[in-house]
N, C-alpha and C positions, 0 to 999 in steps of 0.2 A: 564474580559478577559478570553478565552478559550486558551485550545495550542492542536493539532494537531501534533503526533507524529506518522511517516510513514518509511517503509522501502520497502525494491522488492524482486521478489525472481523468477527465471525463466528465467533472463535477458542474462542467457549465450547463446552461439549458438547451436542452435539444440533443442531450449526447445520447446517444443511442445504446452505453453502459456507463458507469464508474467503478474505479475501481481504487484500491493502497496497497501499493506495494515497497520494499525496502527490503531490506540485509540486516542478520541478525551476526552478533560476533563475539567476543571478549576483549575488553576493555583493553590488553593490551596491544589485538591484533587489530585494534580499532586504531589506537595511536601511531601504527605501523602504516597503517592506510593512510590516515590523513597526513603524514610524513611525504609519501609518494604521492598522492595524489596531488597536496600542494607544488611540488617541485615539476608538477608536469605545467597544471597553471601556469607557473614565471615560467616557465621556460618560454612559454606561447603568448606571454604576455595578457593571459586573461584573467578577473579578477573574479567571474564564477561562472562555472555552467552550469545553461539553464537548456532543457531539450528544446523549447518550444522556440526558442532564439535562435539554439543552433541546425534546428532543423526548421528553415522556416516553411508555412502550408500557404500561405498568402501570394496572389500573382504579383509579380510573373513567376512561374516557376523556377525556383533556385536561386534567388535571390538573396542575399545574405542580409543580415542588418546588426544594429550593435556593435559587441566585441567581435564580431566576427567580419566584419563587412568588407567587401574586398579581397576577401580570402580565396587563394586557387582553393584549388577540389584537392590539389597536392598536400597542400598545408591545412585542406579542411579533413582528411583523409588519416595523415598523420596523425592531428591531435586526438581525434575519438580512438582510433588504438592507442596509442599511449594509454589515454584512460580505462578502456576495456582491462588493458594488458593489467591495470591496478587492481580490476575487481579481483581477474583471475587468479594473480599469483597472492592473494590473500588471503584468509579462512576466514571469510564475509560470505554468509549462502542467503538465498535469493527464498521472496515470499511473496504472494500476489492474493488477494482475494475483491472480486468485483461482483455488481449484477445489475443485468440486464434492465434497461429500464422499462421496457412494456412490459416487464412481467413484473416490476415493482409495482405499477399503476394497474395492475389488477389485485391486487394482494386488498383484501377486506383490509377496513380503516383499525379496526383495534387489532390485528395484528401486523398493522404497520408502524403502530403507535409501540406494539413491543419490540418489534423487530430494530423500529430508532431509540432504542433504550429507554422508552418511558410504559409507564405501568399501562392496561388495557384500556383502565378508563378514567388516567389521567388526561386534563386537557391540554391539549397540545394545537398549535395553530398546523393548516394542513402541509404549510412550508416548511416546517421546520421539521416535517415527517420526510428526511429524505433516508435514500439507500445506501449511502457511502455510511454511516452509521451501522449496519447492519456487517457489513465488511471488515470495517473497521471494529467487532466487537469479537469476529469469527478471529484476527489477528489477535486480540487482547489474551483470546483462550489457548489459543491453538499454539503459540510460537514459545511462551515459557514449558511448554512439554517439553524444552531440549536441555533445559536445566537439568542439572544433577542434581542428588538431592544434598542443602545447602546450600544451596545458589540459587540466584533468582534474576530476572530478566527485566529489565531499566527500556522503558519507550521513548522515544526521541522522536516526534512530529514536526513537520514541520507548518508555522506559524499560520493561521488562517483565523482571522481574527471573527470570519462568518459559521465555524465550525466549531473552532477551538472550547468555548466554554457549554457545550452539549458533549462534545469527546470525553471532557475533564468528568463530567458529570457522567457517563456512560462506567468510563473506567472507575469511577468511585463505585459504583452500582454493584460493578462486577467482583469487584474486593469484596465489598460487603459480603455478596449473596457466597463467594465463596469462601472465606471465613466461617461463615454456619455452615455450608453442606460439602466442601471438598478442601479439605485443610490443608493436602497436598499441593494442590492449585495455587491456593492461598500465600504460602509460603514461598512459591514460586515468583510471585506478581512484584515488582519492585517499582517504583518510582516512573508516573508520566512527566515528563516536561515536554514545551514547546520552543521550538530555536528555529533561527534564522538560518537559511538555508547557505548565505554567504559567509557565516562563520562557521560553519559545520559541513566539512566536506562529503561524510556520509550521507547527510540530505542528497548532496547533487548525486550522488550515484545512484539516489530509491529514486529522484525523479527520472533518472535514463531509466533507470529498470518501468517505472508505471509510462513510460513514452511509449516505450516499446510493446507492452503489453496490449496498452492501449491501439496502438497500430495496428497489431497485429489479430486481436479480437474483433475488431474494427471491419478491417480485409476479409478474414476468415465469417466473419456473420453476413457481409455483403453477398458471399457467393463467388468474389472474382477468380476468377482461373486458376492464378496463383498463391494461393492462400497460406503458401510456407512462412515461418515467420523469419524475416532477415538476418543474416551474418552476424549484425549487432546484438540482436535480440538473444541469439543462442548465444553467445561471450557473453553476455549479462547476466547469464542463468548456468554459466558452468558448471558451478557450486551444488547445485540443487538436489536437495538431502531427498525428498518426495514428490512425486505430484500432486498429492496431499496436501500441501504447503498454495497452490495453487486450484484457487476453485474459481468460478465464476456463477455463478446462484442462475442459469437457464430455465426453463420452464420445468423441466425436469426438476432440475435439483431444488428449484422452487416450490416447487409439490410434496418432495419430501419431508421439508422442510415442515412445513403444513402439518403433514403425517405428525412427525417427533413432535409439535407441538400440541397438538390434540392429545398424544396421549399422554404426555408429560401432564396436561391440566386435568384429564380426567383420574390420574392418578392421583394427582394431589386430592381431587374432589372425594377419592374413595377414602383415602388415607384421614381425610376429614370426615 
């Protein structure tokens, strides 16, 4: 059995993308992580990391607050390797899929309506048509392909009590539809739950990993000069089996998208 641990980050309004990202692993080398990752916590005296705490974006610049507040840069410097050093020396690999939000808000209304996991011309209010949905579905398919066969990959969310029961119902969907047409698939897909991100150390590491992405997609669409993605961000992604595994839905890839859809429907239509 694998477990798949995911978080988001971008999902407020006004963000420019969103995106979920996490770490896929083995149940055992998942209990090896939260072993280490908890012992880094007490050492530092923290009771969870959270990125947006410990990187705080609010003026003045650099300002700490929370568990961290008061912290040099020596001791704020320390604890994020420490925990880096956890992803890396563990067989935890890294997954990202986001998209862009002005290219969501051009996307026609019924296949937005499929892309948030609801049927074309089921009713849906136009809020509850978001894009983290769509990411979130590209994740559900794409991450149990590392399954062997007999084995199957276990999702682990973390809690969002505005999201959570449209995810639940997405991933139902997606069992469903692949029970009739991909039994490989099928057999793959194991169990979603939703957990708390403070008793589940694996959350805190998919939200460093969607921080950083987020950052970093962020910088790099702005244009700024420097658009490499930071020291942290590449230790976050050590593991990283594909690029593959990492998409972000662009105008491009948005288009495609479109493409496989059309002809996905008009195949059915022949087929009928």
């Amino acid at each position: 059995m694998l477990r798949a641990y995911m978080d988001d980050s971008g999902t407020h309004k006004g963000s420019e993308h969103c995106l979920i990202a996490g770490y896929w692993g083995s149940i055992n080398e998942w209990r090896r992580f939260e072993r280490a990752w908890n012992v880094v916590l007490s050492e530092f005296g923290v009771t969870e990391f959270h990125a947006k705490t410990f990187w705080p974006r609010q003026p003045p610049l650099g300002t700490r607050f929370g568990e961290f507040k008061g912290w040099s840069d020596e001791r704020h410097g320390a604890f994020i390797d420490r925990l880096l050093t956890v992803i890396q020396t563990h067989k935890v690999y890294p997954f990202g899929f986001g998209v862009v939000s002005s290219e969501w808000e051009q996307v026609p209304i019924h296949l937005r309506r499929v892309y948030s996991g609801y049927r074309a011309t089921e009713a849906a209010k136009d809020a509850n048509l978001r894009a983290i949905y769509l990411a979130i579905q590209c994740i559900f398919t794409r991450i149990p392909l590392y399954c062997r066969r007999g084995k199957s990959m276990d999702f682990f969310v973390d809690q969002d009590k505005r999201v959570a029961g449209h995810v639940l119902e997405c991933y139902r969907m997606l069992v469903s539809e692949a029970k009739e047409d991909d039994a490989e698939l099928y057999d793959r897909m194991g169990n979603l739950t939703f957990a708390e991100s403070h008793e589940a150390a694996p959350l805190q590491a998919a939200d460093l990993l969607a921080y950083e992405l987020h950052r970093y997609h962020k910088k790099w669409r702005s244009g700024a000069g420097d658009s490499n993605m930071r020291m942290e961000g590449y230790r976050a992604m050590a593991r990283m089996k594909t690029i593959q595994d990492f998409w972000l839905f662009d105008k491009t890839r948005m288009t495609n998208l479109h493409r496989a859809m059309e002809a996905t429907v008009k195949g059915a239509l022949g087929k009928a």
